[in-house]
Z-matrix of the N, CA and C atoms (Angstrom, degrees):
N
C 1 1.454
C 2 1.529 1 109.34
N 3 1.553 2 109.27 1 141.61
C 4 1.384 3 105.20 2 178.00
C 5 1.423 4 115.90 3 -65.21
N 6 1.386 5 108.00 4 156.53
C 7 2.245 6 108.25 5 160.89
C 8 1.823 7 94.04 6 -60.10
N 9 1.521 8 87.67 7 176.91
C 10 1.573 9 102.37 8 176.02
C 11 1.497 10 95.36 9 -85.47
N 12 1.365 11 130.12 10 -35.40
C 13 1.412 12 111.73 11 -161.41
C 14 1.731 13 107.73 12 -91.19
N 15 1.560 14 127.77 13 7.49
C 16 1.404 15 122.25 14 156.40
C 17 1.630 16 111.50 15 -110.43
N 18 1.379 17 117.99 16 25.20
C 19 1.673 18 121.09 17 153.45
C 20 1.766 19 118.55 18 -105.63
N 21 1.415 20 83.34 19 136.43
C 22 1.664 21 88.69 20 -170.05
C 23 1.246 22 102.49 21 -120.91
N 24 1.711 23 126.35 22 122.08
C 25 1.035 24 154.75 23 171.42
C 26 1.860 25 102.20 24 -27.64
N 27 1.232 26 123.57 25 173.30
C 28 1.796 27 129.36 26 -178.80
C 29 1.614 28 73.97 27 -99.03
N 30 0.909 29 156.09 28 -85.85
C 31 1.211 30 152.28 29 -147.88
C 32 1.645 31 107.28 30 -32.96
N 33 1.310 32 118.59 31 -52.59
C 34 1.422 33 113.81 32 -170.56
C 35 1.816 34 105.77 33 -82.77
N 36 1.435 35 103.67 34 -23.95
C 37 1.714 36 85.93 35 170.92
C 38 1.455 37 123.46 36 -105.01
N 39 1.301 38 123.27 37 13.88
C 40 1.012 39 143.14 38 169.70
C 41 1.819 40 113.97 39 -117.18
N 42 1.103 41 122.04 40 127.55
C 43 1.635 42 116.74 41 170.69
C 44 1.503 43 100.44 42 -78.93
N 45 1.559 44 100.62 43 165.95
C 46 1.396 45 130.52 44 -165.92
C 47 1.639 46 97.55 45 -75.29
N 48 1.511 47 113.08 46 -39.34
C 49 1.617 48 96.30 47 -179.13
C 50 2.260 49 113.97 48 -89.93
N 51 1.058 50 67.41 49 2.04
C 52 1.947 51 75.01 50 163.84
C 53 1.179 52 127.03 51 -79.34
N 54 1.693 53 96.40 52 -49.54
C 55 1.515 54 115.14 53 178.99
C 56 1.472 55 107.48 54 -80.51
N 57 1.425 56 138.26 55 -25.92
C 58 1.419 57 128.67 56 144.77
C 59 1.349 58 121.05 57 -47.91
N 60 1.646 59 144.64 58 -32.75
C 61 0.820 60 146.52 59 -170.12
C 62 1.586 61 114.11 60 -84.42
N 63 1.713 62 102.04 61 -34.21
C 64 1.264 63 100.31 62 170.28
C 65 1.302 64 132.03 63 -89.67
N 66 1.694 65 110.57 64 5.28
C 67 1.302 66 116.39 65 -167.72
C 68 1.989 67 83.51 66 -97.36
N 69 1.268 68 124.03 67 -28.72
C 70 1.768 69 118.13 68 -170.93
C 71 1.479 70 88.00 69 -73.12
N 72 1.249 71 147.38 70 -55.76
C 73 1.174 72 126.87 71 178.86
C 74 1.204 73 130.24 72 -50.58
N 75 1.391 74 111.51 73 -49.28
C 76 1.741 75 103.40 74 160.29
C 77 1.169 76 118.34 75 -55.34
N 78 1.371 77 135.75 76 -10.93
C 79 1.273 78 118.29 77 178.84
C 80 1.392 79 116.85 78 -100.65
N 81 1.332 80 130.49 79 -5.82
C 82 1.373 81 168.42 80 -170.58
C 83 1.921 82 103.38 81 -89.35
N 84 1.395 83 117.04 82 -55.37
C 85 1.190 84 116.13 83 -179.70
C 86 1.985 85 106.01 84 -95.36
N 87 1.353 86 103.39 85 -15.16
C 88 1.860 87 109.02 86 173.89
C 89 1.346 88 123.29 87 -57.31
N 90 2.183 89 105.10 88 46.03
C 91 1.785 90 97.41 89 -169.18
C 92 1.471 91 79.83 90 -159.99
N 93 1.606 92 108.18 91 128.23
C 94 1.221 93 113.09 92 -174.86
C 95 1.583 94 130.11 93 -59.13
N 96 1.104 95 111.72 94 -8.02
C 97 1.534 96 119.14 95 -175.87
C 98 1.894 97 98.58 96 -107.68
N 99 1.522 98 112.70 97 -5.69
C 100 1.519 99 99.88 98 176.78
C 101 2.356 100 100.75 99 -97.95
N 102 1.389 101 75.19 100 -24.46
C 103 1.730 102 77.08 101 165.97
C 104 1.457 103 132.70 102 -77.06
N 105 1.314 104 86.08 103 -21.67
C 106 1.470 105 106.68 104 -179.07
C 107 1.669 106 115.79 105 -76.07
N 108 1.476 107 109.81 106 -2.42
C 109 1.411 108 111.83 107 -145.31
C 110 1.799 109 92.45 108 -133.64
N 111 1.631 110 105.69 109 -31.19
C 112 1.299 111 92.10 110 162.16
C 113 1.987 112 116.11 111 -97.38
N 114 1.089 113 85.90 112 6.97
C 115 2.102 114 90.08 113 162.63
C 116 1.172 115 109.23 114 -88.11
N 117 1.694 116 123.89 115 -22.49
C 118 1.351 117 120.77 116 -177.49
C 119 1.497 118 92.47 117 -88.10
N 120 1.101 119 146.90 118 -54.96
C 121 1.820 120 146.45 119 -140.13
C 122 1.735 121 84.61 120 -90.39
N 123 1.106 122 140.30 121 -21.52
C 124 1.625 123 131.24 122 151.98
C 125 1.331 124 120.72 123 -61.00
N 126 1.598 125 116.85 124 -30.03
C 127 1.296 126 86.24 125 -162.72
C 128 1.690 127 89.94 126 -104.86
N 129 1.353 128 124.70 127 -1.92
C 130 1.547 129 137.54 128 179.63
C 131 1.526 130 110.12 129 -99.80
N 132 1.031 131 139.00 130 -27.33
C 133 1.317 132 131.93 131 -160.00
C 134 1.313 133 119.53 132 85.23
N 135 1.562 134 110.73 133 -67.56
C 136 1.265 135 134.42 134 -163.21
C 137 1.487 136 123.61 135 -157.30
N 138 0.939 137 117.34 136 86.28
C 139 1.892 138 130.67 137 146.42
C 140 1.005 139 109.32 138 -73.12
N 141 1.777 140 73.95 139 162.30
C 142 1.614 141 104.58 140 177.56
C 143 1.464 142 131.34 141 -122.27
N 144 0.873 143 135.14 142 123.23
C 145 1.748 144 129.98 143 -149.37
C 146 1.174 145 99.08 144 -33.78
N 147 1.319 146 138.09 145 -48.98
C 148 1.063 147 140.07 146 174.95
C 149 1.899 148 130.86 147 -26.52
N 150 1.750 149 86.50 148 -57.33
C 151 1.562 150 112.21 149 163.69
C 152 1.453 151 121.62 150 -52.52
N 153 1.314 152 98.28 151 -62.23
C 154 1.446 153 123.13 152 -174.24
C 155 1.355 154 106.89 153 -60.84
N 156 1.458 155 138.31 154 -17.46
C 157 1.561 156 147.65 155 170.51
C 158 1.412 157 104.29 156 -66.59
N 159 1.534 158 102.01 157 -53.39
C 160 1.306 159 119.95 158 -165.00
C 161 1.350 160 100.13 159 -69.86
N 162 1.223 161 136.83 160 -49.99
C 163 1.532 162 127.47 161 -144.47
C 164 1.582 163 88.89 162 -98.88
N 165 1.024 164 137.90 163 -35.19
C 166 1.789 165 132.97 164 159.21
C 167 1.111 166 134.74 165 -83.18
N 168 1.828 167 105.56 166 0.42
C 169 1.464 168 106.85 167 165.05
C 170 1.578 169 114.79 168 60.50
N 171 1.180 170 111.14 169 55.01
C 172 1.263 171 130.07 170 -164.70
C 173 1.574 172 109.66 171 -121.22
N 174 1.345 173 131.96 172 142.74
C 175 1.113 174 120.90 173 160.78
C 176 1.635 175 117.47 174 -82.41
N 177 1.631 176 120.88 175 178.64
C 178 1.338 177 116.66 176 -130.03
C 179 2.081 178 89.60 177 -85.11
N 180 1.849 179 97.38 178 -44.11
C 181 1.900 180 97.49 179 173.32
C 182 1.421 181 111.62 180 -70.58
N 183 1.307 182 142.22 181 -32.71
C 184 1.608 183 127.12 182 149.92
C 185 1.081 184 119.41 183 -9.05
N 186 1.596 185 109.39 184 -79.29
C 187 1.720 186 130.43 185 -166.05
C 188 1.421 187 101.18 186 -62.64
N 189 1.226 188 110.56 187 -32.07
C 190 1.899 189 90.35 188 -165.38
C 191 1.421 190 91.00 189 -93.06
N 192 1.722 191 141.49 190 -31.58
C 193 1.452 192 99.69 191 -171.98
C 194 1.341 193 109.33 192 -88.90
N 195 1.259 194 138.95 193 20.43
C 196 1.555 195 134.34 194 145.98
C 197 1.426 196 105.23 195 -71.74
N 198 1.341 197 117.62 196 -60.53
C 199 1.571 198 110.33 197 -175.12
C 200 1.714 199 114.32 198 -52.58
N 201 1.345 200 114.33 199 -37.35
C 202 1.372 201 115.62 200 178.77
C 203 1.925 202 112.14 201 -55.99
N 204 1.375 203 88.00 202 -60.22
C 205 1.433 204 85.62 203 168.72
C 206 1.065 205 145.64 204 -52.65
N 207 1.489 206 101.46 205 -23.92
C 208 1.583 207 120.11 206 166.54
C 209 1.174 208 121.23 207 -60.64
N 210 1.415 209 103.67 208 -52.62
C 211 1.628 210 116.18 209 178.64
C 212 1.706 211 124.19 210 -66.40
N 213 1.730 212 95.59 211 -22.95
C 214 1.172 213 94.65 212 174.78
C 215 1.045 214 131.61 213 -71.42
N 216 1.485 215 114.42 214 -28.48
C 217 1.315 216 143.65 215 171.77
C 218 1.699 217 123.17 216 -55.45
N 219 1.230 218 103.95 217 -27.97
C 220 1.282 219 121.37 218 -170.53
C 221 1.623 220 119.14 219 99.19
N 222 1.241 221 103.48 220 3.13
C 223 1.816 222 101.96 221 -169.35
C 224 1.177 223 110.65 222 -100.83
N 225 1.505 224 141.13 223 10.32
C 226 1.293 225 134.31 224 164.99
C 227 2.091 226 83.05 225 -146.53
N 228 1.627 227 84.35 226 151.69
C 229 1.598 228 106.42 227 161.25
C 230 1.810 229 109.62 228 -113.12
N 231 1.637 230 109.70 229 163.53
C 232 1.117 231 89.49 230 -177.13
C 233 1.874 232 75.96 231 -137.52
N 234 1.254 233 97.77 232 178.17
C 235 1.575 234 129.73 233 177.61
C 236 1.313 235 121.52 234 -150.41
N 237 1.278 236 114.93 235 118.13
C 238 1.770 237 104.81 236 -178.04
C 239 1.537 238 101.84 237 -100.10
N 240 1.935 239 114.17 238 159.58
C 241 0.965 240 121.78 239 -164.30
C 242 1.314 241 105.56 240 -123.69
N 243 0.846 242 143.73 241 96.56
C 244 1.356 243 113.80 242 170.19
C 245 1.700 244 104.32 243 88.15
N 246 1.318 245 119.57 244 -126.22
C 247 1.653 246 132.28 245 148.66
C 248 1.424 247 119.97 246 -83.78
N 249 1.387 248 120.09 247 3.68
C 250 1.251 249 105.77 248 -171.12
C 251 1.525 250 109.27 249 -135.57
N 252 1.195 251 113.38 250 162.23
C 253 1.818 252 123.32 251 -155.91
C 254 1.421 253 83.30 252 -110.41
N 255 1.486 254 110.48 253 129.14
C 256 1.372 255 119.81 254 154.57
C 257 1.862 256 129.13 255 -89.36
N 258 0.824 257 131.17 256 166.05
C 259 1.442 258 118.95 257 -179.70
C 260 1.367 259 106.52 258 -150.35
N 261 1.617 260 126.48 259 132.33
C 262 1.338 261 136.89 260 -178.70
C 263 1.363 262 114.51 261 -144.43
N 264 1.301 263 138.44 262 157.20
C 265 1.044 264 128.18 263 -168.98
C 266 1.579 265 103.97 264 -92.59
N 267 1.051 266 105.78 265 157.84
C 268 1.559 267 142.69 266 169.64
C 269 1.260 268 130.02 267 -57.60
N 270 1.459 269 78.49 268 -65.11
C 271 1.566 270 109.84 269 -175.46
C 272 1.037 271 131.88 270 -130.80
N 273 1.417 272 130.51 271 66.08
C 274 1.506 273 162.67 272 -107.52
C 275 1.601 274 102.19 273 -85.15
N 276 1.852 275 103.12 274 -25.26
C 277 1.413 276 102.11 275 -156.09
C 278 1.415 277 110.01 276 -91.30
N 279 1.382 278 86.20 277 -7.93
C 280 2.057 279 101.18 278 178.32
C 281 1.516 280 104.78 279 -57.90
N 282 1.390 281 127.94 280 -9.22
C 283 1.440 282 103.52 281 -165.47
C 284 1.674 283 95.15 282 -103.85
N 285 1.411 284 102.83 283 -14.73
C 286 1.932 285 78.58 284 156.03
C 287 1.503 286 123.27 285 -89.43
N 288 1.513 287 112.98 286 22.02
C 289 1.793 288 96.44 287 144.98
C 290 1.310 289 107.07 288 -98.29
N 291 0.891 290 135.19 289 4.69
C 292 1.667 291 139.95 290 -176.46
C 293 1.537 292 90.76 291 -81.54
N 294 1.569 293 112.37 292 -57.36
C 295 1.739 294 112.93 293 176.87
C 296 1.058 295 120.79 294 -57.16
N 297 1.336 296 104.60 295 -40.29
C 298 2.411 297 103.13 296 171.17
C 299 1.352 298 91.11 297 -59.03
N 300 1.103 299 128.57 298 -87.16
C 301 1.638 300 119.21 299 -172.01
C 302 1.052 301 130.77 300 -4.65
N 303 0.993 302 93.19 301 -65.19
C 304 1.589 303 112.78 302 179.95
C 305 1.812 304 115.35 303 -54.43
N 306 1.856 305 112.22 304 -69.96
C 307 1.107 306 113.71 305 161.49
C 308 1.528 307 113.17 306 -39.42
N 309 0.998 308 148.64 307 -81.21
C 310 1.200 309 142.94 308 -129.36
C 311 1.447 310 106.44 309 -74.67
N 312 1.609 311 104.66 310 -21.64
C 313 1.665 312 107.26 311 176.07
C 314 1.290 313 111.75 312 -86.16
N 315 1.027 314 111.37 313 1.32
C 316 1.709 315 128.41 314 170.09
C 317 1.996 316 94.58 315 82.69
N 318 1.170 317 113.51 316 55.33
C 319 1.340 318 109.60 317 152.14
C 320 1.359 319 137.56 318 -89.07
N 321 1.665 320 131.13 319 -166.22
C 322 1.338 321 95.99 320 -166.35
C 323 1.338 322 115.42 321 -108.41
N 324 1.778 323 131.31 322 10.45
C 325 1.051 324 143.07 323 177.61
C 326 1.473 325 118.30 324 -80.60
């Protein structure tokens, strides 16, 4: 175990507007259907609102103002195709807090 005087607080290796930035994202993905959605865009790559209705059983304004918010946020990108909006994540690394989650609630990933 380290001494106290060679441990350094998240505050000193992280700045104050980082750690604000990362606390709006946690609060942004802190809703079971927005977690649910970057466990799905991990294990898919890429949906399509369409998909993403379907596989959460969501109606069609549900899905998009989570996805909107998502995107607004910076944690999913989208691409439209044709008629249809694709969605991928952003920020790839978010789905290992989806895995702490998971572990710590004793799930099976």
């Amino acid at each position: 175990m380290e001494t106290t005087s060679s441990m350094t607080s998240l505050m000193e290796r992280i700045s104050e507007e980082e750690l604000n930035k990362a606390s709006n994202i946690l609060k942004v993905i802190a809703h079971p259907v927005r977690m649910c959605i970057v466990d799905l865009l991990r294990d898919n790559n890429r949906l399509s609102v369409v998909e993403l209705q379907g596989l959460l059983n969501l109606e069609q304004p549900i899905a998009s103002q989570h996805l909107t918010l998502m995107q607004d946020k910076g944690i999913l990108r989208s691409e439209r195709v044709g008629k249809n909006r694709f969605y991928s994540l952003a920020k790839t690394d978010l789905t290992r807090v989806v895995d702490c989650i998971e572990h710590c609630l004793g799930g099976s990933k």
